[in-house]
C-alpha positions as CSV (number, residue, x, y, z in Angstrom):
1,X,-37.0,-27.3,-34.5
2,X,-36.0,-25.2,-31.2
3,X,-35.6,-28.9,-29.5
4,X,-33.3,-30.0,-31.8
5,X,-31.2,-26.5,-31.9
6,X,-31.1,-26.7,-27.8
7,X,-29.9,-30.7,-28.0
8,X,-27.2,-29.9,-30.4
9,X,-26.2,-26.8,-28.2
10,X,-26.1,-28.9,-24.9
11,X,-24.4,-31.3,-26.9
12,X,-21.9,-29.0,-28.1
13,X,-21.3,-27.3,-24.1
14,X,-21.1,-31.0,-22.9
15,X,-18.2,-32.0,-25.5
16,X,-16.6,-28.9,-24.9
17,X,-16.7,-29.2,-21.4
18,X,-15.5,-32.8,-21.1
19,X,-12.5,-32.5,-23.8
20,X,-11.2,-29.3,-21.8
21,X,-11.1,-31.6,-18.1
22,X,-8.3,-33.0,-17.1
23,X,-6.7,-35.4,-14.2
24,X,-3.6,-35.1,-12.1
25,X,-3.4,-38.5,-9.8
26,X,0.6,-36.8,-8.8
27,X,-0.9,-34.0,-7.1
28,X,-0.7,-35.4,-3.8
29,X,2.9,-37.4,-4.3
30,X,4.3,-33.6,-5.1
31,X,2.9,-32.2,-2.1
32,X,3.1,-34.4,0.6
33,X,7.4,-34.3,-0.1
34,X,7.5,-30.6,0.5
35,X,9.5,-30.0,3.7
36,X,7.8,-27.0,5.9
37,X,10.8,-24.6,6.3
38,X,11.6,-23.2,9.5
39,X,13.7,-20.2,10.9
40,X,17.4,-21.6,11.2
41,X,18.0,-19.7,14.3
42,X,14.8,-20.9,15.9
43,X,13.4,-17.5,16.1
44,X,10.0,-16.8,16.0
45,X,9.5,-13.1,15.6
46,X,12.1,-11.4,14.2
47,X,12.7,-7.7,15.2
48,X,10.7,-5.4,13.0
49,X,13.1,-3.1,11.2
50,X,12.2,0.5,10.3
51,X,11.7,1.1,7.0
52,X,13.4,4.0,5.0
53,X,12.0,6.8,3.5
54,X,11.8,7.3,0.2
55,X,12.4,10.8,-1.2
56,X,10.6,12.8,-4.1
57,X,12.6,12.6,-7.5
58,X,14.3,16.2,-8.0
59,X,12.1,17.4,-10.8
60,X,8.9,16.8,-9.3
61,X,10.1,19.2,-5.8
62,X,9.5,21.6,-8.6
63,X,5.9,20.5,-9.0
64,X,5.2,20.7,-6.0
65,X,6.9,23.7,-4.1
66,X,3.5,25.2,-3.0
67,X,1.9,22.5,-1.9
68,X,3.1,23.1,1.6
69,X,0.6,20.5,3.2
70,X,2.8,17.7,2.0
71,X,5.9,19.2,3.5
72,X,3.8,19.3,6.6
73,X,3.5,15.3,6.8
74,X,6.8,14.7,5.6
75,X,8.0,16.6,8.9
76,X,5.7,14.4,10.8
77,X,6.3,11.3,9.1
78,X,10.5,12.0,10.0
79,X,9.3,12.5,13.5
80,X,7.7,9.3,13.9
81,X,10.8,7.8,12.1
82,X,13.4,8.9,14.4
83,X,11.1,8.6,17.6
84,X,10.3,12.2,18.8
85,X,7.0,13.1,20.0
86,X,5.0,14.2,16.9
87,X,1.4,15.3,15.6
88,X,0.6,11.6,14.9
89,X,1.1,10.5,18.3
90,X,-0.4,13.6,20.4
91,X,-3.7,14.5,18.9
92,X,-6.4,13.3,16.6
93,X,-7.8,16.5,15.5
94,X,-4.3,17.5,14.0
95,X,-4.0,13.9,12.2
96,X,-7.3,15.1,10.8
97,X,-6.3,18.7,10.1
98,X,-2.5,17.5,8.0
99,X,-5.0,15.7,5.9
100,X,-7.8,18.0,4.9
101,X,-4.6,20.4,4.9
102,X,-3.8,18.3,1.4
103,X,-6.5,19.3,-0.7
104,X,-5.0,22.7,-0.3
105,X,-2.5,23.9,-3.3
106,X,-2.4,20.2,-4.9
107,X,-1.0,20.3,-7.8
108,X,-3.4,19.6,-10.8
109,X,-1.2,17.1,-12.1
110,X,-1.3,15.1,-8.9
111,X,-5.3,15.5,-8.2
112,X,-5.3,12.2,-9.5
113,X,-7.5,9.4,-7.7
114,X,-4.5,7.1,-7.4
115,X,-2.7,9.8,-5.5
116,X,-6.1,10.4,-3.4
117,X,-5.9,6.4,-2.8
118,X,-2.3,6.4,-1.2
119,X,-3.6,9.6,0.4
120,X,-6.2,7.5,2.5
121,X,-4.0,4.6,3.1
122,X,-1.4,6.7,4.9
123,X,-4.3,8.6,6.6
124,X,-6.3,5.5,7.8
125,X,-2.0,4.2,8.9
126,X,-1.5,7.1,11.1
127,X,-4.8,6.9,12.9
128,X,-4.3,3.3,13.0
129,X,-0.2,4.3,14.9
130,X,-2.5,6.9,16.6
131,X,-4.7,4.2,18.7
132,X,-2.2,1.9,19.0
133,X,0.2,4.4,20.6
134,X,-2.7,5.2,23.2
135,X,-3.1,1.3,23.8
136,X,0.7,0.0,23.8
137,X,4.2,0.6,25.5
138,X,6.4,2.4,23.0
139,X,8.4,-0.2,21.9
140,X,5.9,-2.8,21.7
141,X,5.8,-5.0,18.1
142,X,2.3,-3.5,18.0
143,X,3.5,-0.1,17.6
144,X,6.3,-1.1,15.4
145,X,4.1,-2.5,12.8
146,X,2.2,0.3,13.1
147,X,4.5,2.8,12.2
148,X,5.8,0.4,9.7
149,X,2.6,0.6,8.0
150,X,2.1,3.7,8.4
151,X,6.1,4.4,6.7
152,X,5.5,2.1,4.1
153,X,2.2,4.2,3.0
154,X,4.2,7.4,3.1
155,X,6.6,5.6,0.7
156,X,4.0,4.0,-1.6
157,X,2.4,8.3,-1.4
158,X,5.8,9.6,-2.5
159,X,5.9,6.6,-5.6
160,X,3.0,7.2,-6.6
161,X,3.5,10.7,-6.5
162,X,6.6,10.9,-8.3
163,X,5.5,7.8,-11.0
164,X,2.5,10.2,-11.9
165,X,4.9,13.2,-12.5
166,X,7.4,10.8,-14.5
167,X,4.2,9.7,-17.0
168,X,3.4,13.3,-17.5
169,X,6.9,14.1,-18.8
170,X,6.8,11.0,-20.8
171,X,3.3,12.1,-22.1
172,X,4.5,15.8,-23.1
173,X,8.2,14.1,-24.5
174,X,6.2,12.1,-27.5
């Protein structure tokens, strides 16, 4: 009895299994026509902009008025922007310190691990612009994707930080 219940089981995976295959014999025609596209102007790395910072929506500065360490890395962060010498670039103790500085006066709301993952991201970023600005000329592409990085991680933190405050007032609105 268990013999015949296993056959008819295998049987059933087997039909299943071949019904559900198919074949494509035009998969190679419809690639082998697709041109590889290439920079008109010949160029083959392109300056790397700076990308702009994004700022905190006006009703979650209210949130987060005392929570002073944020404020901190926003002021480095500009720094680094525009160029100037900043906390980032001089010392790795003080990279360390703006970051353990953040578990100070968070916000409940914003103790939230997706906020903690951006916070990590932009951490790892600034040690990463950190090393690179001991090992690279300033204006090397290494140090501009660097602080690229490291910009765009400051963005995704500020997002992230003002999405979590817009789902709250959603929340408390129904």
């Amino acid at each position: 009895m268990l013999k015949k219940l296993l056959t008819i089981i295998a049987h059933i995976m087997l039909f299943t299994f071949l019904t559900k295959c198919e074949t494509n014999t035009n998969i190679n025609e419809d690639t082998s026509a697709v041109e590889v596209m290439k920079s008109s102007t010949g160029a083959k790395d392109l300056d790397l902009k700076t990308v702009p910072l994004q700022e905190l929506n006006t009703p979650t500065l209210k949130v987060i008025e005392d929570w002073t360490a944020l404020y901190a890395i926003k002021n480095e962060i500009i720094k680094m922007e525009r160029d100037t010498p900043s906390i980032i670039e001089l010392q790795k103790n003080d990279i360390k310190q703006l970051f353990i500085n953040l578990d100070i006066n968070m916000p409940n709301l914003l103790n939230t691990n997706n906020i903690w993952a951006r916070i990590k991201v932009l951490e790892t970023n600034a040690f990463k612009f950190h090393e690179a600005s001991l090992k690279h000329p300033k204006g090397s592409k290494q140090i501009k994707k660097t602080k690229n990085n490291t910009l765009s991680a400051y963005n995704n933190l500020i997002h992230q930080i003002n999405k979590t405050h817009e789902k709250y007032i959603q929340s408390i609105t129904k």
